[in-house]
FIMI-582654 format. One record per residue: residue in one letter; x, y, z of N, C-alpha, C in turn. Coordinates in Angstrom, 3 decimals, decimal comma. Each point is the difference from the previous one (the first is absolute). Layout:
REC residuo      nxx      nyy      nzz     caxx     cayy     cazz      cxx      cyy      czz
REC       a        X        Y        Z        X        Y        Z        X        Y        Z
...
***
This chain:
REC residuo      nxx      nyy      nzz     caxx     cayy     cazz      cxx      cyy      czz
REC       x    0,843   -1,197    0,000   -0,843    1,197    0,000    0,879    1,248    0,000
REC       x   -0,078    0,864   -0,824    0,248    1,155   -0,030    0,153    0,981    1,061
REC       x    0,976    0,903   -0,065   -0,282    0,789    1,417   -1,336    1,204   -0,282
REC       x   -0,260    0,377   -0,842   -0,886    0,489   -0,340   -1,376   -0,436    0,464
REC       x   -0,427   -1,261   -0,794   -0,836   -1,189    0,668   -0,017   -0,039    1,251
REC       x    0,919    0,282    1,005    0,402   -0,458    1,361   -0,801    1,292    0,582
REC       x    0,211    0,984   -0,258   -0,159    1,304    0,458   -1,644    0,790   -0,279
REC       x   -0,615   -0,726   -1,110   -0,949    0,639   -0,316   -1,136   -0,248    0,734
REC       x   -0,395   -1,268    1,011   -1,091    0,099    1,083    0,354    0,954    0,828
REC       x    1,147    0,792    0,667   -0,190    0,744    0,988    0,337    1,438   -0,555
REC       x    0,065    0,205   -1,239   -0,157    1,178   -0,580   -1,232    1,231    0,562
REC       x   -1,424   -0,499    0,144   -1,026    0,691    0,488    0,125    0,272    1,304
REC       x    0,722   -0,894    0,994   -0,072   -0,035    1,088    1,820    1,584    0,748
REC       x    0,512   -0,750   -1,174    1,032    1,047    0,126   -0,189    1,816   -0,130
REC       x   -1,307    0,080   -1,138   -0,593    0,875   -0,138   -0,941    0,818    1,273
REC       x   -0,418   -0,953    0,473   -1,202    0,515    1,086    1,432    0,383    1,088
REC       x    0,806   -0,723    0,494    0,731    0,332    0,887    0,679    1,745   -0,320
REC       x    0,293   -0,001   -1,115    0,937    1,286   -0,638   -1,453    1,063   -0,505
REC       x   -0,829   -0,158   -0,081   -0,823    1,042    0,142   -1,007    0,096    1,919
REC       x    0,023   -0,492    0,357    0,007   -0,153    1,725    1,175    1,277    0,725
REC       x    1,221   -0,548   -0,708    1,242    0,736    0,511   -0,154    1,197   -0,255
REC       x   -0,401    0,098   -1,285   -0,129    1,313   -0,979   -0,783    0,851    0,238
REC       x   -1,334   -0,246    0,222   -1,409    0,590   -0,200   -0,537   -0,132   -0,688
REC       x    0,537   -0,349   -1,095   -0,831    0,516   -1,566    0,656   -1,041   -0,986
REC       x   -1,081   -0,820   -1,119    0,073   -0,821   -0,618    1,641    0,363   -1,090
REC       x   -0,283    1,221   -0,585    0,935    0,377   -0,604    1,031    0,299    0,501
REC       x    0,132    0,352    0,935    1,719   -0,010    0,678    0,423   -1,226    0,061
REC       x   -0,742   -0,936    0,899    0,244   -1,655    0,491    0,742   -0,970   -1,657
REC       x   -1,043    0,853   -1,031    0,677   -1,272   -0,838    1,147    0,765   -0,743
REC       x    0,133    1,390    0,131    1,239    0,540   -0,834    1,130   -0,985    0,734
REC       x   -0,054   -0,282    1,352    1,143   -0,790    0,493   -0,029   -1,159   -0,214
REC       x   -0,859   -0,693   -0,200   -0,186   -1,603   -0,246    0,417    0,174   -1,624
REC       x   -0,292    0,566   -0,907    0,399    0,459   -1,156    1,793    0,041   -0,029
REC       x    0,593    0,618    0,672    1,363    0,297    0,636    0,744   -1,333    0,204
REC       x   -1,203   -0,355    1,296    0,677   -1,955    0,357    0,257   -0,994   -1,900
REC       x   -1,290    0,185   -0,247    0,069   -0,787   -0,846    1,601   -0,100   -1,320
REC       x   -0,060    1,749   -0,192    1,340    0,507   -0,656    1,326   -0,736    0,731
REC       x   -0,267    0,158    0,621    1,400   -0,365    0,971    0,051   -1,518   -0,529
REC       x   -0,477   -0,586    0,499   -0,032   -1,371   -0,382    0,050   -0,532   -1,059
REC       x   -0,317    0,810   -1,517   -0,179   -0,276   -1,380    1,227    0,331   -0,030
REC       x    0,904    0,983    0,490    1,145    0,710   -0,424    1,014   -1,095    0,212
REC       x    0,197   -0,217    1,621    0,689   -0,961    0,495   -0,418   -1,493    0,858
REC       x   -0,608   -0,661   -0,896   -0,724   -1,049    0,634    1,160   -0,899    1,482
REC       x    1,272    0,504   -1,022    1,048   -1,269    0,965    0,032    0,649    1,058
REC       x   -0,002    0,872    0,443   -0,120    0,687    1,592   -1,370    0,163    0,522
REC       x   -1,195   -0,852   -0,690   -0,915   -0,503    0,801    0,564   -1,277    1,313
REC       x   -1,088    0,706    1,052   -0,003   -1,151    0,578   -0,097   -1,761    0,085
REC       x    0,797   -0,776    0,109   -0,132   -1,144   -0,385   -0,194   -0,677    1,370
REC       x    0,896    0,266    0,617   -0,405   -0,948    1,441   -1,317    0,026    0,483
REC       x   -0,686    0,652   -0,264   -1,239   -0,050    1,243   -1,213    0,070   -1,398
REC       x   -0,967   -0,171    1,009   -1,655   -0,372   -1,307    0,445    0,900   -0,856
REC       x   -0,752   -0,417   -1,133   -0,221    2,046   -0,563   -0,860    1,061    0,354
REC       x   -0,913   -0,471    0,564   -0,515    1,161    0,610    0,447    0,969    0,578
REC       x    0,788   -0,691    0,997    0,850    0,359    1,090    1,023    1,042   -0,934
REC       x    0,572   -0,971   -1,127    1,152    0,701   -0,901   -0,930    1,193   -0,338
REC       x   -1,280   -0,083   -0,404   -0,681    1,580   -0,772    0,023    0,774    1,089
REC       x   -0,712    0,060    0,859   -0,058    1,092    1,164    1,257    0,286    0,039
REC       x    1,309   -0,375    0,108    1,564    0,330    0,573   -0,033    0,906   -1,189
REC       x    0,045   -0,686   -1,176    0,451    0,451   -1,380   -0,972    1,365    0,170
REC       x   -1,381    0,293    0,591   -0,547    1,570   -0,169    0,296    0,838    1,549
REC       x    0,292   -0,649    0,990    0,697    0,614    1,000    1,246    0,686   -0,307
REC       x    0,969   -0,474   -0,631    1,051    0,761   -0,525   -0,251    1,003   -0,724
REC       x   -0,881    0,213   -1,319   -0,414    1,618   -0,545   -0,581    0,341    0,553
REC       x   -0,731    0,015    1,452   -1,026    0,283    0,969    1,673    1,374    0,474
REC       x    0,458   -1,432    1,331    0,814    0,671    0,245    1,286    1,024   -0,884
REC       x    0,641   -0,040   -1,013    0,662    0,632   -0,714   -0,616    1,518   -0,513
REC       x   -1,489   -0,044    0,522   -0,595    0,961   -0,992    0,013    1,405    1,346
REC       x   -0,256   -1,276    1,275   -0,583    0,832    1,201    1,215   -0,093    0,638
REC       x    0,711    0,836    0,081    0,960    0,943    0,761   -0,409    0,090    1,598
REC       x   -0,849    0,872   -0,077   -0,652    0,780    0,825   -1,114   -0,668    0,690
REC       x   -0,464   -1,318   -1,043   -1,412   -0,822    0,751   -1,225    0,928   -0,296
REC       x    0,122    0,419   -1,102   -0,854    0,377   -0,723    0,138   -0,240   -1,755
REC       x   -1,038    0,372   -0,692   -0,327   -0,971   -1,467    0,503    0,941   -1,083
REC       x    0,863    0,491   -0,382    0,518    1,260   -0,630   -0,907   -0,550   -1,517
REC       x    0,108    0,347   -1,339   -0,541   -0,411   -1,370    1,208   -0,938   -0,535
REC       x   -0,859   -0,909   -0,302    0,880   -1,073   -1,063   -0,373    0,750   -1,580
REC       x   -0,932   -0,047   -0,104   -0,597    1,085   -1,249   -0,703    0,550    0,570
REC       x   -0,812    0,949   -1,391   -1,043    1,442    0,273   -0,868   -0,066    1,090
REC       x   -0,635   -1,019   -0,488   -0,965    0,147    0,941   -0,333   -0,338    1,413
REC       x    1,697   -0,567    0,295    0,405   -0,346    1,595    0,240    0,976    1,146
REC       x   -0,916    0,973    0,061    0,264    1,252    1,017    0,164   -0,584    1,380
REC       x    0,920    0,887    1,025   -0,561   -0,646    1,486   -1,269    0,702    0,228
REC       x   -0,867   -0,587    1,204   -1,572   -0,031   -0,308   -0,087    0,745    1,735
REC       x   -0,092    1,234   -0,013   -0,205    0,929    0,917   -0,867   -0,435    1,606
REC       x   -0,509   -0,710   -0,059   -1,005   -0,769    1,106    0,586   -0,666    0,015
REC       x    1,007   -0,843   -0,850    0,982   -1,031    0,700    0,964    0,605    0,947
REC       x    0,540    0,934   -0,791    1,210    0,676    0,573    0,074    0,029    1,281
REC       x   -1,535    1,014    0,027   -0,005    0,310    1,472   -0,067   -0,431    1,143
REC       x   -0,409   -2,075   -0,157   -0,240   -0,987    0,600    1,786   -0,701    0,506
REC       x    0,658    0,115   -1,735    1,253   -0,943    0,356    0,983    0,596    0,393
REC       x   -0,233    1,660    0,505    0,658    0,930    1,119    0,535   -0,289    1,453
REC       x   -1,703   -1,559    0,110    0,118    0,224    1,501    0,549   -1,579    0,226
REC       x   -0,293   -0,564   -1,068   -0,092   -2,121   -0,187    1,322   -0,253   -0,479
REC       x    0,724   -0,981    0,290    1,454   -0,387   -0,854   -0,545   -0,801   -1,222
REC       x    0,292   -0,124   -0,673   -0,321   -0,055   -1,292    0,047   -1,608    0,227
REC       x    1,287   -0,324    0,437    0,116   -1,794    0,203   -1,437   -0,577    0,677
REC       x   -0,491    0,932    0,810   -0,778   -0,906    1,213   -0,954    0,180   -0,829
REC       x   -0,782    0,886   -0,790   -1,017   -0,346   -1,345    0,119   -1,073   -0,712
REC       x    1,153   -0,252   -0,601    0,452   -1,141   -0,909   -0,047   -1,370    0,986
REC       x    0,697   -0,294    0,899    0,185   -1,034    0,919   -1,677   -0,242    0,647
REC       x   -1,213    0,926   -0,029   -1,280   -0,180    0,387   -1,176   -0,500   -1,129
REC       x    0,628    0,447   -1,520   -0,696   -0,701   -0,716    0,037   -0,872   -0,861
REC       x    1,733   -0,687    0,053    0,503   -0,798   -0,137   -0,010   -1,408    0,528
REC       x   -0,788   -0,039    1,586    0,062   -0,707    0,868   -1,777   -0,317   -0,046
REC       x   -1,134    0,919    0,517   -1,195    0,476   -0,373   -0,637   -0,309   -0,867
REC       x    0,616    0,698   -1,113   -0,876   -0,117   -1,740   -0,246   -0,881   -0,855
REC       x    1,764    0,048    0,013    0,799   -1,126   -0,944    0,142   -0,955    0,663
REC       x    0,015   -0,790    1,315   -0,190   -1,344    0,640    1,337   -0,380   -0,048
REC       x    1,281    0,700   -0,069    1,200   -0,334    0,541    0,196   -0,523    1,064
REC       x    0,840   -0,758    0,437    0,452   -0,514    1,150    0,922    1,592    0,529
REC       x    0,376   -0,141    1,413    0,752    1,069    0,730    1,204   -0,162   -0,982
REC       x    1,199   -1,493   -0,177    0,361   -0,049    0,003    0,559    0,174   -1,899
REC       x   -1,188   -0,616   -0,822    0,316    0,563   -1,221   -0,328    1,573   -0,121
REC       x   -0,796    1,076    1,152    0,346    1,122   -0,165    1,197    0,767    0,414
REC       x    0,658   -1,153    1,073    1,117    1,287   -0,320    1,258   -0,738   -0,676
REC       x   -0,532   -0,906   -0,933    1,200    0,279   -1,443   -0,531    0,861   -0,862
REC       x   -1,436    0,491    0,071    0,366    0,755   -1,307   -0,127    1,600    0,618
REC       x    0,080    0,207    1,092    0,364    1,424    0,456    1,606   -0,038    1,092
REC       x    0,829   -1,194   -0,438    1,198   -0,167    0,333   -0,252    0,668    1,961
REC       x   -1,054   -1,001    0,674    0,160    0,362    1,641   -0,118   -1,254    0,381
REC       x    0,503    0,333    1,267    0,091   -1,181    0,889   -1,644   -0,512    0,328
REC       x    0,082   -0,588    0,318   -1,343   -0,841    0,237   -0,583    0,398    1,407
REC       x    0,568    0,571    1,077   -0,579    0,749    0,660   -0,187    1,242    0,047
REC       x    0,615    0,603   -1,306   -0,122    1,358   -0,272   -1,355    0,282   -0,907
REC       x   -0,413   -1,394   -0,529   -1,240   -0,162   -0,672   -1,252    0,135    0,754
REC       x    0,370   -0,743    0,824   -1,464   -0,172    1,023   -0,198    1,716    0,214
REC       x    1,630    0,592    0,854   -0,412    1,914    0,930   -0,415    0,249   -1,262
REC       x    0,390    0,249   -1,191   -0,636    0,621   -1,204   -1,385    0,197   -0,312
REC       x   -1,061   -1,522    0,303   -1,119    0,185   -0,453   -0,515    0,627    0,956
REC       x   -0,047   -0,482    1,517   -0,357    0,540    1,079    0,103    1,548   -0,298
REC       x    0,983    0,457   -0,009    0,118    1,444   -0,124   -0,828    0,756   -1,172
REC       x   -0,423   -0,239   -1,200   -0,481    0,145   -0,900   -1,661   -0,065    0,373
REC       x   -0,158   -1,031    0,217   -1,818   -0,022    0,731   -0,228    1,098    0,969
REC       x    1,332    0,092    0,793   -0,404    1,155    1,252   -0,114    1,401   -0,733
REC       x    0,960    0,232   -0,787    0,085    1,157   -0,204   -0,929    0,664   -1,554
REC       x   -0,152   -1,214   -0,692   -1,253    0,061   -0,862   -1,575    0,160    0,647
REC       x    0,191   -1,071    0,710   -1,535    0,346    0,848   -0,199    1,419    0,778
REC       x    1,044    0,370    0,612   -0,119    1,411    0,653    0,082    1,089   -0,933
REC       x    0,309    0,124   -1,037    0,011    0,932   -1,103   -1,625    0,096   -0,855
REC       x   -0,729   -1,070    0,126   -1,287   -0,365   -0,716   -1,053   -0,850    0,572
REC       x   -1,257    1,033   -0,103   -1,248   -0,147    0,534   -0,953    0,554   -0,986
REC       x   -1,227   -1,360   -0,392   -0,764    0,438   -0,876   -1,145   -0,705    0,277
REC       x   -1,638    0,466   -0,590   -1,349   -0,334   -0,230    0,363   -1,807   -0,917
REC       x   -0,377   -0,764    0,422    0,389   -1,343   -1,516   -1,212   -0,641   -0,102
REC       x   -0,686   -0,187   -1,309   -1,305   -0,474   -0,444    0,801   -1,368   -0,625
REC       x   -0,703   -0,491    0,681    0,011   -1,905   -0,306   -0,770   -0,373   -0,832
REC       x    0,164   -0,315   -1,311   -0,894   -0,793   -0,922    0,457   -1,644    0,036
REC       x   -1,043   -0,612    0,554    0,721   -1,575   -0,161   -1,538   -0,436    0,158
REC       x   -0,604   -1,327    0,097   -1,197   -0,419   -0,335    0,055   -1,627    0,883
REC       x    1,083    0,156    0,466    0,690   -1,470    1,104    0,034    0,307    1,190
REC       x   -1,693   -0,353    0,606    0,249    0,501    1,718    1,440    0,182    0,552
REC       x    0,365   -1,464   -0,094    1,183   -0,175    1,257    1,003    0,986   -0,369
REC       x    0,551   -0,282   -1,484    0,788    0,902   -0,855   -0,052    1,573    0,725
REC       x   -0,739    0,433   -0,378   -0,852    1,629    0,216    0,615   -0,089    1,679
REC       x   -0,888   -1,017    0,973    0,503    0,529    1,471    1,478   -0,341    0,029
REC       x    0,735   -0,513   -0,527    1,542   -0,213    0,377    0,941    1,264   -0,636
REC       x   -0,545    0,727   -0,957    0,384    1,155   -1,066   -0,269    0,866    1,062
REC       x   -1,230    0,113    0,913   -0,342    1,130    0,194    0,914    0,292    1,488
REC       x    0,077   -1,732    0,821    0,573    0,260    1,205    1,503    0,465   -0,471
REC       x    0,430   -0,319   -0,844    1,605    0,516   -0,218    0,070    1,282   -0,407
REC       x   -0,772    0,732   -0,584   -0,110    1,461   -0,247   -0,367    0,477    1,446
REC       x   -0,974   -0,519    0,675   -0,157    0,880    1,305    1,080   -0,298    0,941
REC       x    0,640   -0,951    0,157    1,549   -0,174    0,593    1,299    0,769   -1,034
REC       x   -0,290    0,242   -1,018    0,975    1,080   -0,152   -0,401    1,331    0,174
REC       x   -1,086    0,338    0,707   -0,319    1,588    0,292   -0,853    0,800   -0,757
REC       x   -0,615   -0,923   -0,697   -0,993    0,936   -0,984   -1,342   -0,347    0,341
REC       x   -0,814    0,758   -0,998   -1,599   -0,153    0,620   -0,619   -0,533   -1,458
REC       x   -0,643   -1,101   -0,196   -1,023   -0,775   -0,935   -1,119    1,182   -0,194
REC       x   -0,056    0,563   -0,838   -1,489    0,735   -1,061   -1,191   -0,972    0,315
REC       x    0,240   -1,305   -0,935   -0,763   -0,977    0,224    0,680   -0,971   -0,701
REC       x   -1,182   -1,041   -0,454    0,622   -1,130   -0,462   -1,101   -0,339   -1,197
REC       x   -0,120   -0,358   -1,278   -0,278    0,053   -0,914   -0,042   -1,451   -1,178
REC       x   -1,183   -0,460   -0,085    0,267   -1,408   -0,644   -0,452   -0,100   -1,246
REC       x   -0,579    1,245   -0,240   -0,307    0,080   -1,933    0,647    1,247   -0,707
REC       x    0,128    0,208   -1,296    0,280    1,197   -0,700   -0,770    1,840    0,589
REC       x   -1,065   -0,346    0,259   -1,013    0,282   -0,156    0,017    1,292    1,776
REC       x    0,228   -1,296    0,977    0,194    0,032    1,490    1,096    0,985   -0,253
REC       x    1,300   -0,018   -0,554    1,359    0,740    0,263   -0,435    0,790   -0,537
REC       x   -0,161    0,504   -0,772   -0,155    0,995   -1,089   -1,196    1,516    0,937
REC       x   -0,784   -0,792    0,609   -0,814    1,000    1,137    0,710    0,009    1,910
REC       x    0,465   -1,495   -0,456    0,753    1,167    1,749    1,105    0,290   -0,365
REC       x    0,187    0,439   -1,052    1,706    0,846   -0,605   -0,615    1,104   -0,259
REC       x   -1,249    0,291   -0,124   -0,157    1,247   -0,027   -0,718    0,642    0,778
REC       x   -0,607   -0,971    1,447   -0,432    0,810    1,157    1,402    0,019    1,150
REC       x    0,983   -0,839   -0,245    1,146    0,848    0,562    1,106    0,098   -0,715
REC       x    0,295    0,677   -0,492    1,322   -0,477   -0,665    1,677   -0,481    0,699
REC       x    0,089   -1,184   -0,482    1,190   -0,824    0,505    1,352    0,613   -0,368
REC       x    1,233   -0,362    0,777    1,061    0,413    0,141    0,520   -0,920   -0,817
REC       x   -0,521   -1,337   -0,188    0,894   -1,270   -0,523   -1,029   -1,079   -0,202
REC       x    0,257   -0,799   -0,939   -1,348   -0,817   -0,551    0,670   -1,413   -0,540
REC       x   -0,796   -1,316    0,914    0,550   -0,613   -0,211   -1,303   -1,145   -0,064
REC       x    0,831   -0,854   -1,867   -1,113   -0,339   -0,778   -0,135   -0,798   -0,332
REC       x   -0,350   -1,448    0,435   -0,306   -1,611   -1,014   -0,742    0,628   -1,711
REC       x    0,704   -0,987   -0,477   -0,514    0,032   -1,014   -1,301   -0,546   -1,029
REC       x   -0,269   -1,362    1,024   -1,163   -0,642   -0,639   -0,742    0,502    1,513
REC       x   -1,635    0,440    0,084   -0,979    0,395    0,600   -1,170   -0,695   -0,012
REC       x   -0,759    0,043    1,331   -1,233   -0,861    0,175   -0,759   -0,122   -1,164
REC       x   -0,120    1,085   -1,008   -1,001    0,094   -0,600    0,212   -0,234   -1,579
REC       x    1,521   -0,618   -0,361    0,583   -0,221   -0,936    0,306    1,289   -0,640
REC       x   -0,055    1,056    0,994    0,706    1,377   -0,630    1,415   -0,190    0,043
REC       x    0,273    1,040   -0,238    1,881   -0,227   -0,278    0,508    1,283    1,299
REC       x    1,256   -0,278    0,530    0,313    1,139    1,112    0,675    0,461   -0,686
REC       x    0,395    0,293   -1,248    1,150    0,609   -0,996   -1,061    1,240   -0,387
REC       x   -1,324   -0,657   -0,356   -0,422    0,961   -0,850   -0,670    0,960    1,237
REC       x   -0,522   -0,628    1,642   -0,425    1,363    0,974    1,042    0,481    0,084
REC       x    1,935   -0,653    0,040    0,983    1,448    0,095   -0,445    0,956   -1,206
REC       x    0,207   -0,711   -1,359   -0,258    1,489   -0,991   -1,031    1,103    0,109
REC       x   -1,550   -0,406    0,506   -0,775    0,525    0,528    0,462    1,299    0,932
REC       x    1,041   -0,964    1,158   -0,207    0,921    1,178    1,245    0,971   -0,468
REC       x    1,193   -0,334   -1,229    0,975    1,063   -0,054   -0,849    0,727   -0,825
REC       x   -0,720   -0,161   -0,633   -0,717    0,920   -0,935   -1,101    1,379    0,615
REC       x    0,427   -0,380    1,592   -0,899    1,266    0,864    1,448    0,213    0,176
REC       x    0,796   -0,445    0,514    1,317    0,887    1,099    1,588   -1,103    0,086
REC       x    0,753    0,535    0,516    1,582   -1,122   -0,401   -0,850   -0,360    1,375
REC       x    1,070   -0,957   -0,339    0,064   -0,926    1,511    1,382   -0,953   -0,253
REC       x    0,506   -0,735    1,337    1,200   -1,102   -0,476   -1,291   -1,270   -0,156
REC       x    0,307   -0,993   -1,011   -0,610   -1,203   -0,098    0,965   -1,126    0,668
REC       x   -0,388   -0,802    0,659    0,739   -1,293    0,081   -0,881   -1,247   -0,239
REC       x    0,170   -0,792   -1,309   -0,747   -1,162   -0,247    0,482   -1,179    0,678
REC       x   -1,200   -0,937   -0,218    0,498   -1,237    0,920   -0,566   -0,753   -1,046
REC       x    0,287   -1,256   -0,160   -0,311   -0,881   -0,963    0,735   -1,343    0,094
REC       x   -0,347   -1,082   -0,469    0,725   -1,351    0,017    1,028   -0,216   -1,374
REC       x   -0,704    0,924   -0,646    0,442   -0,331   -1,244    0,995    1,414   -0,700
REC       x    0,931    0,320    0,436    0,620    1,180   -0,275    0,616   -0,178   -1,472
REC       x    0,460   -0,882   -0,400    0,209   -0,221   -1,046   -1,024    0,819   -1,371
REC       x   -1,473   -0,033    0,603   -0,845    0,497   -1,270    0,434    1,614   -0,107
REC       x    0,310    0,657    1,412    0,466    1,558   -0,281    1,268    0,218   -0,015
REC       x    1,202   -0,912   -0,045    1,591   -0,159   -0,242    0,124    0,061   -1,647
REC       x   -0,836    1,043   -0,989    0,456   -0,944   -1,101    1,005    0,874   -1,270
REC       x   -0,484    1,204    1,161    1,276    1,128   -0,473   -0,770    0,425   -1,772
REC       x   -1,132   -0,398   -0,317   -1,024    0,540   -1,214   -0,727    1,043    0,547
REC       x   -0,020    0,190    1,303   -1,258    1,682   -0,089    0,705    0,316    1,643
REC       x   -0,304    1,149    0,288    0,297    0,488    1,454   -0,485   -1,066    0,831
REC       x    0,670   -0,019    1,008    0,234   -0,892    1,077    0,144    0,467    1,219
REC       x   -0,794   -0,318    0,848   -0,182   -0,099    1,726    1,752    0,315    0,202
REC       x    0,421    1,351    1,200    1,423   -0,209    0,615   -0,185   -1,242    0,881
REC       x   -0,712    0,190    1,068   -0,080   -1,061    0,900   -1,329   -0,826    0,008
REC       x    0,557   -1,483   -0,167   -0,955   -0,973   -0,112    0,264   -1,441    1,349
REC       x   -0,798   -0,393   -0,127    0,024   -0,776    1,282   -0,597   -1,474   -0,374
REC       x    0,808   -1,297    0,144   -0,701   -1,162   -0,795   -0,440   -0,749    1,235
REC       x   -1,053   -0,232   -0,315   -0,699   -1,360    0,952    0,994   -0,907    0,141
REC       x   -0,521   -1,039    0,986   -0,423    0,319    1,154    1,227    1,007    0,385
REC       x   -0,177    0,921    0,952    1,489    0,880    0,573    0,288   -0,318    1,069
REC       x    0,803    0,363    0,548    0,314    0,043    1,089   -0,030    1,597    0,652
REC       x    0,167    0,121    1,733   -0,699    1,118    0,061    1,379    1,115   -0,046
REC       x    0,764   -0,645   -0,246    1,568    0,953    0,068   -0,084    0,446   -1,225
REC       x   -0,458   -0,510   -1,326   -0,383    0,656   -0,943   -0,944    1,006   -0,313
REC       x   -0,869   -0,105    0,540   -1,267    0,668    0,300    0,810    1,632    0,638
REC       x    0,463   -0,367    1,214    1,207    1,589    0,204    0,314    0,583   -0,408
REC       x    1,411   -0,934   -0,629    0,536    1,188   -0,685   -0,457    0,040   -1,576
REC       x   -0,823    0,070   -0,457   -0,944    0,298   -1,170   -0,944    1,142    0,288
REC       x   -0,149    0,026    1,121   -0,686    1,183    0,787    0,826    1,587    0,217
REC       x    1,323   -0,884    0,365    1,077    0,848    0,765    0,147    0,777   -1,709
REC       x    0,692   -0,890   -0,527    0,300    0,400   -1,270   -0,912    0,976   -0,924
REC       x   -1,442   -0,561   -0,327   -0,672    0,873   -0,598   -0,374    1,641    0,682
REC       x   -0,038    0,003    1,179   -0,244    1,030    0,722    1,412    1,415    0,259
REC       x    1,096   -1,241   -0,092    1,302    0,651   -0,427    0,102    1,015   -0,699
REC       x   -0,650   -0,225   -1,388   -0,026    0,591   -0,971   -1,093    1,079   -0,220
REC       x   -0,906   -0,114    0,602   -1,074    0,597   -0,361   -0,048    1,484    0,755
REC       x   -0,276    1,019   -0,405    0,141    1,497   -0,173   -0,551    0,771    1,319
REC       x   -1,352   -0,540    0,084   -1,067   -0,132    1,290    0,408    0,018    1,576
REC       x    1,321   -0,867   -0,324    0,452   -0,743    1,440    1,478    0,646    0,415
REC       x    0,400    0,622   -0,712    1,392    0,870   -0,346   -0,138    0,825    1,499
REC       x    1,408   -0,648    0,553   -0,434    0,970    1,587    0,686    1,238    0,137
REC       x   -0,550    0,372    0,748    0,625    2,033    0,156    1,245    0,510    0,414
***
């Protein structure tokens, strides 16, 4: 098998991680774009010892790091600006303990394959995430409308949002439902199954509800693959069934990161 072949199931997944980091779909893949160069250029200084996965993440950690000096996202091309609501966030956060939280979190790394690819010790992995949840969570507090249509689902979504400090709008199990309590309160952060009680779609109550006002989206789905396909705009942060609730966090931490609303004084 090809290394190419080897590399192309975790291509989408490499994507969601590097637009997570990023904020924004188009920054995330100018660098995965970058990884990929690197590797076409000089395949023999790909990683060989370890999976390839493992080898891709290292192989985009290195133009990650080479680019960020400072631990911030300077332009690979045009349209790679640093993103002002980030800025003002990764002022106060080490840039590692972001990476080492959704590396571990998101991406379902082990501690120990995260700190080969952010070159730390393995107990420097663990203070990293810790520190990152603390200081993400204390930076961001928001309204979050739950669209999901799976009792248990819905109460386990909702107890982890109210244990990270925020307050539930409501909770929402058709197109129909979100779309009116998004507009008798409006949410800070919106978080959305995709198939609904009523065989509506939660893709089409987000377009609905961005089509009154922004909001951050975070989808949840089993099947991430159908919105990984890099043919039309794509979810930054997505969340695959079943999760776990450390994912559920920092997907929270992360989207709220970014978002303009939550930018502290």
């Amino acid at each position: 098998m090809s290394l190419g072949q080897q590399l192309a199931p975790h291509l989408p997944f490499l994507r969601r991680y590097a637009r997570a980091l990023t904020g924004s779909q188009s920054h995330g893949d100018a660098y995965v774009r970058a990884t990929l160069e690197a590797i076409v250029d000089a395949p023999e200084q790909f990683p060989r010892e370890v999976d390839p996965r493992l080898g891709l993440y290292r192989t985009f950690h290195a133009i990650w790091s080479s680019t960020n000096v400072d631990g911030n996202a300077p332009p690979l091309a045009e349209p790679l600006r640093p993103e002002s609501i980030a800025q003002a966030r990764l002022a106060q956060i080490t840039p590692l303990s972001r990476q080492a939280l959704l590396l571990t979190s998101m991406e379902g790394f082990t501690t120990e394959d995260a700190a080969y690819l952010i070159d730390a010790e393995i107990d420097e992995v663990e203070i990293l995430v810790a520190e990152a949840l603390a200081e993400i969570e204390r930076q961001t507090r928001a309204d979050v409308l739950i669209i999901e249509d799976e009792p248990i689902i819905a109460m386990d979504i909702e107890t982890i949002v109210r244990d990270l400090g925020h307050d539930v709008t409501g909770v929402a199990v058709t197109r129909d439902e979100a779309v009116a309590l998004a507009k008798a309160r409006r949410p800070g952060l919106v978080l959305a199954d995709i198939q609904l009680a009523d065989d509506s779609s939660g893709i089409d109550a987000v377009k609905d509800i961005l089509g009154e006002f922004s909001v951050p989206v975070i989808f949840i789905t089993a099947f991430p693959e159908r919105l990984l396909t890099g043919e039309r705009p794509e979810p930054t942060f997505l969340i695959t069934k079943p999760f776990q609730r450390s994912t559920v966090k920092a997907a929270i931490a992360q989207a709220l990161f970014f978002d303009q609303a939550t930018v502290p004084a």
